[in-house]
DRENDO-1510 file (C-alpha; in Angstrom, 1 decimal, always signed):
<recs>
REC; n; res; u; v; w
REC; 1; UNK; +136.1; +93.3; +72.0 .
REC; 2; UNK; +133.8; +95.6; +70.2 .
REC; 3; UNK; +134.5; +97.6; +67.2 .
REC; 4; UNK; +134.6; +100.9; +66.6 .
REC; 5; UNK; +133.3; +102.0; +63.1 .
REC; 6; UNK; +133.3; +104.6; +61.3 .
REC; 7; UNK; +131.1; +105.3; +57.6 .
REC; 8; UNK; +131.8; +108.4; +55.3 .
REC; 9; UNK; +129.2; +109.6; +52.7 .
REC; 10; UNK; +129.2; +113.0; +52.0 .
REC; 11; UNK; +126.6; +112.8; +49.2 .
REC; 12; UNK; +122.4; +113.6; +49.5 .
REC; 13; UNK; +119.5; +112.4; +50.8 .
REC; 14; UNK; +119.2; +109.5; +48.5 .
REC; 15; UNK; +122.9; +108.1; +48.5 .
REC; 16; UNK; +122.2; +108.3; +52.5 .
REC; 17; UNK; +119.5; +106.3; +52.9 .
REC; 18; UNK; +120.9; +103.8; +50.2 .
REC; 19; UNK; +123.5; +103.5; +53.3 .
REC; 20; UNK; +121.1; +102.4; +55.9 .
REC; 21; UNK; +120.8; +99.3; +55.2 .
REC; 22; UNK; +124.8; +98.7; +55.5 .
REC; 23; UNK; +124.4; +100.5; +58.5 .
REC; 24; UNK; +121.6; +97.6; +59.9 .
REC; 25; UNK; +123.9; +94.6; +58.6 .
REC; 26; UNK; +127.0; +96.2; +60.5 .
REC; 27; UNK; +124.8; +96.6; +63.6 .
REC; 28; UNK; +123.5; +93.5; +63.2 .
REC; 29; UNK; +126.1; +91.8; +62.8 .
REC; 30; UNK; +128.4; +93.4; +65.5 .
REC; 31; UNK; +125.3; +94.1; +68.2 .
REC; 32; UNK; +127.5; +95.9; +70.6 .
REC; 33; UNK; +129.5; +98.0; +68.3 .
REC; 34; UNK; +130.1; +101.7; +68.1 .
REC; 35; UNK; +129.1; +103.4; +64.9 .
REC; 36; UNK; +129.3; +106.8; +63.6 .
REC; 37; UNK; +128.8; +108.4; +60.7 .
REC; 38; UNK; +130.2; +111.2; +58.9 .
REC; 39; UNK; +128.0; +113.4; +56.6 .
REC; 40; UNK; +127.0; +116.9; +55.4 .
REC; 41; UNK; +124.6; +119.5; +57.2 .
REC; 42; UNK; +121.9; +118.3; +54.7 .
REC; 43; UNK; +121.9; +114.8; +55.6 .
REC; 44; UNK; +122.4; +115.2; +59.5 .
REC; 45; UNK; +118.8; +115.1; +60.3 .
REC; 46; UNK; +118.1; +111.9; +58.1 .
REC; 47; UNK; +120.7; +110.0; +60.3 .
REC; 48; UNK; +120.2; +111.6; +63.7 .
REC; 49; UNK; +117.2; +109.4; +64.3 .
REC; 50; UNK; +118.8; +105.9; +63.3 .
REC; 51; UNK; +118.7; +103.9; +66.5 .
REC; 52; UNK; +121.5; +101.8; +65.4 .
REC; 53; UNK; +123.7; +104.8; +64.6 .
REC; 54; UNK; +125.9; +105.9; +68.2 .
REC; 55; UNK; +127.3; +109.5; +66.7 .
REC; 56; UNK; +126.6; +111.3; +63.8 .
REC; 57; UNK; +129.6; +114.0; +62.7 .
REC; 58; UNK; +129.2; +116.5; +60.0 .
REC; 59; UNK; +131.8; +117.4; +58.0 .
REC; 60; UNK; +130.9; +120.1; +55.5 .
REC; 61; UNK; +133.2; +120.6; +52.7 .
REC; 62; UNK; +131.6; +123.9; +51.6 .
REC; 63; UNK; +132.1; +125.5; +55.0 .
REC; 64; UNK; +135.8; +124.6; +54.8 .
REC; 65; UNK; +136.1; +126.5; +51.0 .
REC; 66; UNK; +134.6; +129.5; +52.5 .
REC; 67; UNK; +137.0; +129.4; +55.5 .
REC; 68; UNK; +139.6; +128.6; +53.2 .
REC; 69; UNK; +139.3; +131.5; +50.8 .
REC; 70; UNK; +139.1; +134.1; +53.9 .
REC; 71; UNK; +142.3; +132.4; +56.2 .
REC; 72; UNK; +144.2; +129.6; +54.9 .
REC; 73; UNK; +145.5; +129.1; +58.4 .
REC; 74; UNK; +141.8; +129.0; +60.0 .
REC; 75; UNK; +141.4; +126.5; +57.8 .
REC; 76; UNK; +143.8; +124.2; +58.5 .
REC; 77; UNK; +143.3; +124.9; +62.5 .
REC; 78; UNK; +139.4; +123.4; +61.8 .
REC; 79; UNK; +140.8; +120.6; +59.6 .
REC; 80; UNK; +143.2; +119.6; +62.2 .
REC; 81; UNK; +140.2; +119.7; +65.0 .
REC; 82; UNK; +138.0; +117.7; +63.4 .
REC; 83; UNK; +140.1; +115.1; +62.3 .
REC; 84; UNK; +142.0; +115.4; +65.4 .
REC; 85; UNK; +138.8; +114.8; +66.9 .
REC; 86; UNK; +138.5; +111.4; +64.8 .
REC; 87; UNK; +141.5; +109.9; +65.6 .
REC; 88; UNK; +140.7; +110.7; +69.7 .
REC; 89; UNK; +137.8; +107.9; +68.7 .
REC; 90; UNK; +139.9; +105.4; +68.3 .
REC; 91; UNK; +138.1; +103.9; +65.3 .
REC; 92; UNK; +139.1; +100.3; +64.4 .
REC; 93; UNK; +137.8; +100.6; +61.2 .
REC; 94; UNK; +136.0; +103.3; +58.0 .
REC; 95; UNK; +133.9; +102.2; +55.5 .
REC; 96; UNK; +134.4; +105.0; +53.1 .
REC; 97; UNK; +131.7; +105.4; +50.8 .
REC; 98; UNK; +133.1; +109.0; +49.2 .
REC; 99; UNK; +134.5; +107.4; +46.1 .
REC; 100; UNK; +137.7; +109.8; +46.4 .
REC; 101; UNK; +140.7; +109.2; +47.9 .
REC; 102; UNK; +140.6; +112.6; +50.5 .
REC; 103; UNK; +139.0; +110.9; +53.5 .
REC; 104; UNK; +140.6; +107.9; +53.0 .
REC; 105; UNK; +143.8; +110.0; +53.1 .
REC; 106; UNK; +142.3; +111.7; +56.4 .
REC; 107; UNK; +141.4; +108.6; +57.9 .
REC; 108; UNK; +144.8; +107.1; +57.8 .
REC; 109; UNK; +146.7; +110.2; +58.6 .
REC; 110; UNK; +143.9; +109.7; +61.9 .
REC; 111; UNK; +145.1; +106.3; +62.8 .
REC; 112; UNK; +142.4; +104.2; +61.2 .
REC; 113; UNK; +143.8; +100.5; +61.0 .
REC; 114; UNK; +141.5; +99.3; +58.7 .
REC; 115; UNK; +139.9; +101.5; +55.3 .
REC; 116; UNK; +137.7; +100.1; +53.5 .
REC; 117; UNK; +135.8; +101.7; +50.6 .
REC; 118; UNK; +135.6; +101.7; +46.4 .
REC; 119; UNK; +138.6; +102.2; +43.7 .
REC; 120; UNK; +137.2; +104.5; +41.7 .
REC; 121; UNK; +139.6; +106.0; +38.8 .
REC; 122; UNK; +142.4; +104.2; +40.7 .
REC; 123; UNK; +141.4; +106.9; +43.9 .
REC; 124; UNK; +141.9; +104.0; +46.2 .
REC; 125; UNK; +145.3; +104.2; +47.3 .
REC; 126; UNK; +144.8; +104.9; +51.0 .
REC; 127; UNK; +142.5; +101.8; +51.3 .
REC; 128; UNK; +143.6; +98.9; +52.8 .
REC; 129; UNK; +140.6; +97.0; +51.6 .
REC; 130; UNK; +139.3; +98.2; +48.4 .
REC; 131; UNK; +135.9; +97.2; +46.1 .
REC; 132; UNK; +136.4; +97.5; +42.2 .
REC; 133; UNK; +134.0; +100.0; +41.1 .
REC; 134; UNK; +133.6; +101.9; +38.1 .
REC; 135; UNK; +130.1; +103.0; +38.5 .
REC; 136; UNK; +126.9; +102.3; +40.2 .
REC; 137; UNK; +125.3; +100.1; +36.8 .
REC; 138; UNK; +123.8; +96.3; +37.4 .
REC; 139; UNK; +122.5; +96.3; +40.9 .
REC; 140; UNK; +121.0; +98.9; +43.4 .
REC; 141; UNK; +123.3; +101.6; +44.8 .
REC; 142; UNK; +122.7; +100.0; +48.0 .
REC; 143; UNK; +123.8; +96.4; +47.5 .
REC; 144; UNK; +127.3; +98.2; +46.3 .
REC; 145; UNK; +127.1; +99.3; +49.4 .
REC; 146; UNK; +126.7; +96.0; +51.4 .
REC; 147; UNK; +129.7; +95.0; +48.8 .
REC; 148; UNK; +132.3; +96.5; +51.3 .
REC; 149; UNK; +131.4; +94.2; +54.0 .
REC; 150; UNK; +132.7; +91.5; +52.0 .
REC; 151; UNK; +134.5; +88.1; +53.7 .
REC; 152; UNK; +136.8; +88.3; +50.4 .
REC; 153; UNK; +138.6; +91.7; +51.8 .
REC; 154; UNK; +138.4; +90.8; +54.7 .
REC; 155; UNK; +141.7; +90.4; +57.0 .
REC; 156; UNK; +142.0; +90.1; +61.1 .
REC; 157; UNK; +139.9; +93.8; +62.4 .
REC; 158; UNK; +136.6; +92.9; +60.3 .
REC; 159; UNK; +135.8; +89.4; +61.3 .
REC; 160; UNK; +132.1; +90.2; +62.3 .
REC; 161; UNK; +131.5; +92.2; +59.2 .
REC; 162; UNK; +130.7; +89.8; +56.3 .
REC; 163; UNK; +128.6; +90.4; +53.0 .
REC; 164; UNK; +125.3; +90.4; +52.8 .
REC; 165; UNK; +124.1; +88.1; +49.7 .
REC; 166; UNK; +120.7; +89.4; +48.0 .
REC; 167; UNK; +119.5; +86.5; +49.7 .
REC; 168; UNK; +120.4; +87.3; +53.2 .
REC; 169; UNK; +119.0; +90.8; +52.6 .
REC; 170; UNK; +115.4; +89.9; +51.9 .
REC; 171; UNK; +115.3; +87.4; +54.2 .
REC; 172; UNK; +116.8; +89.9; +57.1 .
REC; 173; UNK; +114.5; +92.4; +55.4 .
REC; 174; UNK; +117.1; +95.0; +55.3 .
REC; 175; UNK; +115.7; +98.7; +54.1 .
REC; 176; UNK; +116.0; +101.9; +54.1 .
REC; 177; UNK; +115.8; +103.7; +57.6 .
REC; 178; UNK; +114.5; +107.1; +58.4 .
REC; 179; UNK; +112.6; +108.0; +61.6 .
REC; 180; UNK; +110.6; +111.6; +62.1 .
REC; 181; UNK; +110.3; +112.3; +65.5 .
REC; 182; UNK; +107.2; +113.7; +67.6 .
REC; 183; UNK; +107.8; +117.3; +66.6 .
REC; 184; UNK; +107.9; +116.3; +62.9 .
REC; 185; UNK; +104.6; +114.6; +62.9 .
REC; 186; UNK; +103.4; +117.5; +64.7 .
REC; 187; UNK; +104.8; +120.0; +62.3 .
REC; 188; UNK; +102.6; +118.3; +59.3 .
REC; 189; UNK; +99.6; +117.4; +61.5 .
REC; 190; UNK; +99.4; +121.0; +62.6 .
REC; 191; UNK; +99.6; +122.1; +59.0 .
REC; 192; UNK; +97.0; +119.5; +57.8 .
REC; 193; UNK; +94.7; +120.8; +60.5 .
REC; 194; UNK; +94.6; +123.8; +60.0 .
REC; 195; UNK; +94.5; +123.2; +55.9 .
REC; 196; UNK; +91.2; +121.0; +57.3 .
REC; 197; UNK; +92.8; +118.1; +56.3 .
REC; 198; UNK; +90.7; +115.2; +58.6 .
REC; 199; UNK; +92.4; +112.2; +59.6 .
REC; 200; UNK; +89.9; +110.2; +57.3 .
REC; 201; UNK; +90.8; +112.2; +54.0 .
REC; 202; UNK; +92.3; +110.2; +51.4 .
REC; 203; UNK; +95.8; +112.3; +51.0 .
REC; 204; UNK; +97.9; +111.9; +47.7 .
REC; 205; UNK; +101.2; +113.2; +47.6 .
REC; 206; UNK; +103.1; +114.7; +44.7 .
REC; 207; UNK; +106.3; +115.3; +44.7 .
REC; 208; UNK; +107.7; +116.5; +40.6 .
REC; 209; UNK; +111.3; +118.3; +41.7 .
REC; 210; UNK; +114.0; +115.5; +42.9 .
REC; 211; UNK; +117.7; +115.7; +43.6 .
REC; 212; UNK; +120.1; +117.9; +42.2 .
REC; 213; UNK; +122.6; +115.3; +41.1 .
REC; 214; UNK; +122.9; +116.5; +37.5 .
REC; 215; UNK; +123.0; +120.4; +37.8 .
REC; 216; UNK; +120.8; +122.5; +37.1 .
REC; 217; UNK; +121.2; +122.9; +33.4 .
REC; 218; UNK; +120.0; +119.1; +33.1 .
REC; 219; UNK; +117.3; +119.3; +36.0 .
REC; 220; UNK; +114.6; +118.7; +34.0 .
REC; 221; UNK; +115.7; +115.7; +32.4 .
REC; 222; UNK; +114.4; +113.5; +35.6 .
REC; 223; UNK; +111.4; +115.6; +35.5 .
REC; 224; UNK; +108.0; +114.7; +34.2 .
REC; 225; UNK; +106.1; +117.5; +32.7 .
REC; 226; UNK; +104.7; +119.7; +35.0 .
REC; 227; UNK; +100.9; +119.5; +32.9 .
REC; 228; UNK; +101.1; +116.4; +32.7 .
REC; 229; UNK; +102.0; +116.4; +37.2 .
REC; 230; UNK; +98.5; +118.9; +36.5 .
REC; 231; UNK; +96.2; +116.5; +34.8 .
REC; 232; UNK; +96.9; +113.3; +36.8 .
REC; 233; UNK; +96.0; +115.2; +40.0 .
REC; 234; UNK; +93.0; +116.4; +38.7 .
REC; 235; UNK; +92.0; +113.0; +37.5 .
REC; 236; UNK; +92.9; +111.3; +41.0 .
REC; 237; UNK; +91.4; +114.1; +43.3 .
REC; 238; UNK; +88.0; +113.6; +41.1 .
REC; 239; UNK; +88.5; +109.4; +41.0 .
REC; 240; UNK; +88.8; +108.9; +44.7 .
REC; 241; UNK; +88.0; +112.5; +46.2 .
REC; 242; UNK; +91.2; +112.9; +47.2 .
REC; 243; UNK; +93.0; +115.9; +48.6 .
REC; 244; UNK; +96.2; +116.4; +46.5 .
REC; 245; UNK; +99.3; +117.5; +48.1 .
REC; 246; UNK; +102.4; +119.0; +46.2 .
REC; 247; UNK; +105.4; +118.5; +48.1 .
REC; 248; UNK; +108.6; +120.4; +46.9 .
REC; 249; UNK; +112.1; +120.9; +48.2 .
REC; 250; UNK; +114.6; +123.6; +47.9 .
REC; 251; UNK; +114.4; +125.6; +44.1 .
REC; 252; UNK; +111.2; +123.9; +43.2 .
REC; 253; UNK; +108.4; +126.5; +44.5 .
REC; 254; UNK; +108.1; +127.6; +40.9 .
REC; 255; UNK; +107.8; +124.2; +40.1 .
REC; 256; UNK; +104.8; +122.9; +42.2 .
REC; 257; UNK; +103.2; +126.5; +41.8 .
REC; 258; UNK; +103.0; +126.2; +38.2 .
REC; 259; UNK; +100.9; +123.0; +38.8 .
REC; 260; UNK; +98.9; +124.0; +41.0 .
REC; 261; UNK; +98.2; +126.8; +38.9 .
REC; 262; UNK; +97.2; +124.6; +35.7 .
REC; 263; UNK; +95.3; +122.1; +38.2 .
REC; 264; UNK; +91.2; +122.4; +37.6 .
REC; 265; UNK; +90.9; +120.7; +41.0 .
REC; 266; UNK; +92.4; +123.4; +44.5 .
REC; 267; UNK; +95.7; +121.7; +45.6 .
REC; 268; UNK; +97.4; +121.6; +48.7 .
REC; 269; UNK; +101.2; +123.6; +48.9 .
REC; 270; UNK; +102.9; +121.5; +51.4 .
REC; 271; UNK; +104.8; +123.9; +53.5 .
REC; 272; UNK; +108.5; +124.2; +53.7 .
REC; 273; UNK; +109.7; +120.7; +55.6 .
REC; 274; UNK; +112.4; +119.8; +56.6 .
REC; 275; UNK; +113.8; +115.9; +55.3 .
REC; 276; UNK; +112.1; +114.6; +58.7 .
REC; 277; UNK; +109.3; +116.7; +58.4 .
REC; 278; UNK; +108.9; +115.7; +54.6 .
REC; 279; UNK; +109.0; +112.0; +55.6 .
REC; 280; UNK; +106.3; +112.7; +58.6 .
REC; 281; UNK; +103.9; +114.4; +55.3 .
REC; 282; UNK; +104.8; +111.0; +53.6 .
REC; 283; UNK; +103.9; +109.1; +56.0 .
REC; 284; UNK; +100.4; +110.7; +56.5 .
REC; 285; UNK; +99.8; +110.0; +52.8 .
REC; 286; UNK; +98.3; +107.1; +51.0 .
REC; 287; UNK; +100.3; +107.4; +48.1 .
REC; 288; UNK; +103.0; +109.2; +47.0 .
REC; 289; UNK; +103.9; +109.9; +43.2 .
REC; 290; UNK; +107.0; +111.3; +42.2 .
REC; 291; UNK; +109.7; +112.3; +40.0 .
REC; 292; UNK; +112.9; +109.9; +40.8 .
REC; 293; UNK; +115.6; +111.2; +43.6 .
REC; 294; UNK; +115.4; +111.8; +47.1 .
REC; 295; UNK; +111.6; +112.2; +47.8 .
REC; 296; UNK; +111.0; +109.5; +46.6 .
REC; 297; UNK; +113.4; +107.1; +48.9 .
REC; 298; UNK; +112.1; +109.5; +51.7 .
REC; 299; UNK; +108.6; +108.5; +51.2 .
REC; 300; UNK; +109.8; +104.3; +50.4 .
REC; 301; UNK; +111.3; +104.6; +53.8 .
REC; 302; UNK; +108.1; +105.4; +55.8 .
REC; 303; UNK; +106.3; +102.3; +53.9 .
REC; 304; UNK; +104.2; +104.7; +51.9 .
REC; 305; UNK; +102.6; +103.2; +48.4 .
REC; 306; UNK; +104.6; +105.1; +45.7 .
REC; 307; UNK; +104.6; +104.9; +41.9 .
REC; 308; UNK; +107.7; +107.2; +40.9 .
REC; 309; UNK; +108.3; +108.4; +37.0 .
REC; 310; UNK; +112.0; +107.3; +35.6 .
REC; 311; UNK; +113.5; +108.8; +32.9 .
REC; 312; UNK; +117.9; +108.7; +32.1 .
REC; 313; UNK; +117.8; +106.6; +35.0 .
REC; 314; UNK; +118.4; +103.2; +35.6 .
REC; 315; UNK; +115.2; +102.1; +38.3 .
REC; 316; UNK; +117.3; +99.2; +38.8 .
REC; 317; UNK; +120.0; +101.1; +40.1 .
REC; 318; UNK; +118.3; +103.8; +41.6 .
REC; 319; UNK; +114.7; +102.4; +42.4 .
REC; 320; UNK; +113.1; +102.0; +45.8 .
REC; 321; UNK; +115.3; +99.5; +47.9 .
REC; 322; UNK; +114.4; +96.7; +48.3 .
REC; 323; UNK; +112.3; +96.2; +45.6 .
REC; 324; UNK; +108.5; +95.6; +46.7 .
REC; 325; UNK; +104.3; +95.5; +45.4 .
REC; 326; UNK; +104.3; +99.0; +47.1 .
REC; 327; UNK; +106.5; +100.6; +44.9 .
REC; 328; UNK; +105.5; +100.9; +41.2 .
REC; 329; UNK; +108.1; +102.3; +38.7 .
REC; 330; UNK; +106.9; +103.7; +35.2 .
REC; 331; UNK; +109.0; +104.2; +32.4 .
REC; 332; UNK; +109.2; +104.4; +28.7 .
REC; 333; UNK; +110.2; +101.2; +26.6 .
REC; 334; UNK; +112.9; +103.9; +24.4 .
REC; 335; UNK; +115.4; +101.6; +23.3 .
REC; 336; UNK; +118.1; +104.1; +24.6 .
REC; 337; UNK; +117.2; +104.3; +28.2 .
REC; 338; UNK; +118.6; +104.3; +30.6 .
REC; 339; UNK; +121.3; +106.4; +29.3 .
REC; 340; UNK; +122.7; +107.7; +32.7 .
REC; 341; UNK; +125.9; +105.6; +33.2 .
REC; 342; UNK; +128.8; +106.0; +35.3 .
REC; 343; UNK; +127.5; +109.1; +36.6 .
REC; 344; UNK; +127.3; +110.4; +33.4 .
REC; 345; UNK; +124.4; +111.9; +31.2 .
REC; 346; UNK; +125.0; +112.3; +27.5 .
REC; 347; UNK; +123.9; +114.4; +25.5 .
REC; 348; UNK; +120.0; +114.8; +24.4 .
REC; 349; UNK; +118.4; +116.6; +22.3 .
REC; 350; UNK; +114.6; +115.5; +23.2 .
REC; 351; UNK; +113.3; +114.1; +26.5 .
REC; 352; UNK; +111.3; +111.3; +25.0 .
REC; 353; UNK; +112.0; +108.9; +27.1 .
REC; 354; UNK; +109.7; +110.8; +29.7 .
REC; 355; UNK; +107.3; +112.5; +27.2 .
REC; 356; UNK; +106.7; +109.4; +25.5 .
REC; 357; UNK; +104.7; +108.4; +29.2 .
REC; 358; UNK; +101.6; +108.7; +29.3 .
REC; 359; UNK; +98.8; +110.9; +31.8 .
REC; 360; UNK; +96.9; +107.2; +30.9 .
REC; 361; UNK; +100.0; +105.2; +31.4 .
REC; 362; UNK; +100.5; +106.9; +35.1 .
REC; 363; UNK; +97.3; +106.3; +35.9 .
REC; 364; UNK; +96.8; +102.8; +34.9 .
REC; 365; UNK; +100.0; +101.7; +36.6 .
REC; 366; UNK; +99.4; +103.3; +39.9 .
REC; 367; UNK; +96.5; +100.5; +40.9 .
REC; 368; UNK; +99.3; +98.1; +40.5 .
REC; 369; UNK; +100.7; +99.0; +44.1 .
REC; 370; UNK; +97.4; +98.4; +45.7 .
REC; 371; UNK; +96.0; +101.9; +45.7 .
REC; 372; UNK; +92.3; +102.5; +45.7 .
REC; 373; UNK; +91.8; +98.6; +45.0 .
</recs>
């Protein structure tokens, strides 16, 4: 009998495609299963496309805060309907990926046999198979993720649904899935065209903002310096006659403005994309360089040759997955990086760990993924 499963993660872009992979092992596994996914407006699109997702549901906590503070009783009538609207489904089993114990909660108030998901902070009470977890630290974000599968929790509904060793994943070539469809290709084509862009340019991509995951106040701790974004360009459009490309997402206009306005070399502004359309541009690119976060897992996915900047962050953690020649990672040898632990960024006075890398550095490294050889 097939299952019927259901995966939570109400995170961003990059947490999202981290779960794609778990997504292919469940669907590979259970070939005739029925999987849908819960996630936030943001991430719809980036999961829409998955062939081996059935039904995508958003749930968008923000909406319900807003409805909340105007009528309490609204509220709860949408709360009821949507999770009224879960347990219609029938699902056999949830692989909650939230880290809190809310949809768990939700989930077995809906009916769901079998919950399956992290104890985080002891949050795993409504679980009925739970992962010890108290931070994404040795291993990538998405081989956590694969962790919930496991044989070990396993009792009588997940039978079909067993780990995948590091092993197994490489050898089933398990990655990151995101798929733009005609009208996104078209989207950047048109733009390209028009920017007379030809199909034989050499296109380099660079993409300095990335997620938002620490706030604002720390934002520019993951960020390389925007002259130093500025010089590389120029040095790369001159080196291989390259068009250069600045590719931002929402808050970071400023950002790729101000390099473009220190660049000797005329850049490219790519224009406002959506996460499929920013994966089409990717894709049209020859190599990407970025900041870490979500642009850059956008632009792994489409099999694009990246070389991405890492700062508080653990590349080990929170690199491209899985780990290949295409994608270079660049860091600092500071003795105190990666200091972002347990989702958690201590204090810092200096951002040396990303000034101490080099324009030279950069550009040294990024002939390692097989660009311009």
């Amino acid at each position: 009998m097939p299952k019927r499963i259901l995966i939570i993660n109400p995170f961003g872009v990059g947490d999202v495609l981290f779960s794609t992979p778990l997504i292919s092992a469940v669907r590979k596994k259970d070939p005739l299963s029925y999987i849908a996914y819960i996630c936030n407006i943001r991430t719809r699109e980036t999961l829409e496309t998955n062939p081996d997702i059935n039904e995508v549901l958003v749930f968008e906590r923000s909406e319900y805060r807003a409805l909340w503070a105007k009528s309490k009783l609204a509220c709860i009538k949408k709360l009821l309907g949507f999770w009224g609207g879960v347990r219609k489904r029938k699902f056999d089993i949830v692989i909650d990926l939230s880290l809190g114990k809310e949809y768990a909660f939700l989930c077995w108030v809906s009916g769901i046999k079998e919950r399956r998901g992290f104890n985080y902070k002891g949050r795993g009470r409504f679980l009925t198979h739970k992962v010890r977890f108290d931070g994404f630290n040795d291993k990538p974000v998405a081989e956590y993720y694969l962790d919930v599968l496991s044989s070990r929790l396993r009792p009588p509904l997940a039978d079909k649904l067993e780990q995948y060793s590091s092993s197994e994943v490489e050898k089933n070539i398990v990655k990151a899935v995101l798929i733009p469809l005609k009208e996104d290709s078209e989207y950047i084509d048109n733009f390209l065209k028009a920017s007379v862009v030809s199909d034989t340019s050499v296109l380099i991509g660079i993409s300095p903002g990335g997620g938002m995951s620490f706030g604002k106040k720390n934002q520019s701790r993951r960020r390389w310096g925007a002259e130093k974004f500025s010089e590389l360009a120029d040095r790369l459009a001159e080196k291989f006659k390259a068009t250069i490309i600045l590719i931002w997402g929402p808050g970071e206009e400023d950002l790729v403005a101000e390099i473009a306005g220190r660049m000797k070399q005329k850049a490219l502004i790519a224009p406002q994309t959506t996460i499929r359309q920013m994966a089409a541009l990717c894709g049209r690119c020859s190599l990407v360089i970025c900041s870490e976060g979500g642009p850059l897992h956008i632009a792994a996915s489409q099999g694009v040759k990246t070389v991405s900047i890492f700062g508080p962050v653990d590349e080990n953690v929170y690199g491209p997955y899985p780990k290949s020649e295409k994608n270079i990672i660049v860091t600092s040898n500071i003795s105190c990086r990666p200091c972002y632990k347990k989702f958690k960024l201590p204090e810092c006075e200096t951002k040396k760990c990303l000034e101490d890398i080099t324009v030279e550095t950069v550009e040294t490294r990024i002939g390692q993924c097989g660009f311009g050889i």
